[in-house]
Structures are given as C-alpha cells and as structure tokens.
Steps between C-alpha positions, in 0.01 A plus 500: 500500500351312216513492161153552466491823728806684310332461172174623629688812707719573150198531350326727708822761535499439153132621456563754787813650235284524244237688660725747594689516126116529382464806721827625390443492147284727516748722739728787328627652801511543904129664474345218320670255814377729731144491338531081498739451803210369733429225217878437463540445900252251495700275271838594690352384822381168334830440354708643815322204709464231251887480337696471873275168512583350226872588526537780309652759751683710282139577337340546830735749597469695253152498503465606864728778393257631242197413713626722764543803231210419360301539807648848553431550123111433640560714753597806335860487449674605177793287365647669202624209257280219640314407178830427350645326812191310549509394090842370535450272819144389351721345204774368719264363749324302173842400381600372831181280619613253184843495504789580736598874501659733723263777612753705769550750247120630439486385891748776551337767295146434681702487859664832404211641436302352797759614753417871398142492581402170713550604883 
C-alpha cells in the first residue's frame, strides 16, 4: 500500500465523516436520522469499504456495523437511541482515522445493539 493511496483514502473517509457530521448537525433526535438515514448509509457504505483497504479495520468494522443498521433504518426499522449512538461513533471514528485509538468500546455498543435486530 502506498503512501500516496493512504493519504488519498484518509481523505476521502475523512470527507465521507464529514458528510455525515453535516447531516447530523442538523439531527436532534432518532426521527431526524430516520428522515436522513438513506443519506447517512451512503457515506457508511463508502467508508465501510474504503478504511479495511487502507488498514484501518477497527474503522471498517464499525462501519459495517452501522451500515447494516442503517440499512434496516431505510427499511423501516426503529432503533430507539440511534442518533446518539450514531453521534458518538461519528466522533470516535474522526478521532481514530488520525491517530491511534481503541474503538471496541463504541464497537460494543453498536454490536449490542445490532445483535437485537440484524437476523
């Protein structure tokens, strides 16, 4: 992997993140993700294929965890608490493509949720 090709894929999750804080920012609450979440997915799928590549698992997996939720958001489904779920990873995920940071924790919370309504 070179150089060149991490800098332009850190970018792009990078641009990817804040397209979804942009969204979020104007977000209150689970209705106004619900409203947005077909926007939001679009960005989660980007950065759920892109960060893996580049070597950033721990971002990828938590992005296909939040894709996957998001697509039953798109479907229908109601997750009570999402908006602030999907605030806090948003942040961690932007904290973590920069610098080294742990993201099992958030991971955890997303997973817990997941398991209740991914079959």
């Amino acid at each position: 992997m070179s150089d060149e090709f991490i800098k332009v894929a850190t970018q792009e999750i990078c641009d990817e993140l804040e397209g979804i804080t942009s969204i979020l920012d104007t977000c209150t609450k689970d209705e106004d993700v619900i409203k947005n979440s077909n926007k939001i997915e679009q960005h989660m799928h980007k950065i759920k294929g892109l960060a893996p590549m580049m070597g950033k698992e721990n971002i990828g997996n938590l992005a296909k965890t939040l894709d996957s939720l998001l697509k039953k958001i798109v479907s229908g489904e109601k997750i009570d608490g999402f908006y602030e779920i999907l605030v806090n990873s948003i942040t961690q995920m932007t904290f973590a493509i920069n610098n080294p940071y742990d993201l099992s924790g958030i991971h955890k919370q997303v997973s817990d949720i997941a398991s209740k309504i991914i079959d």
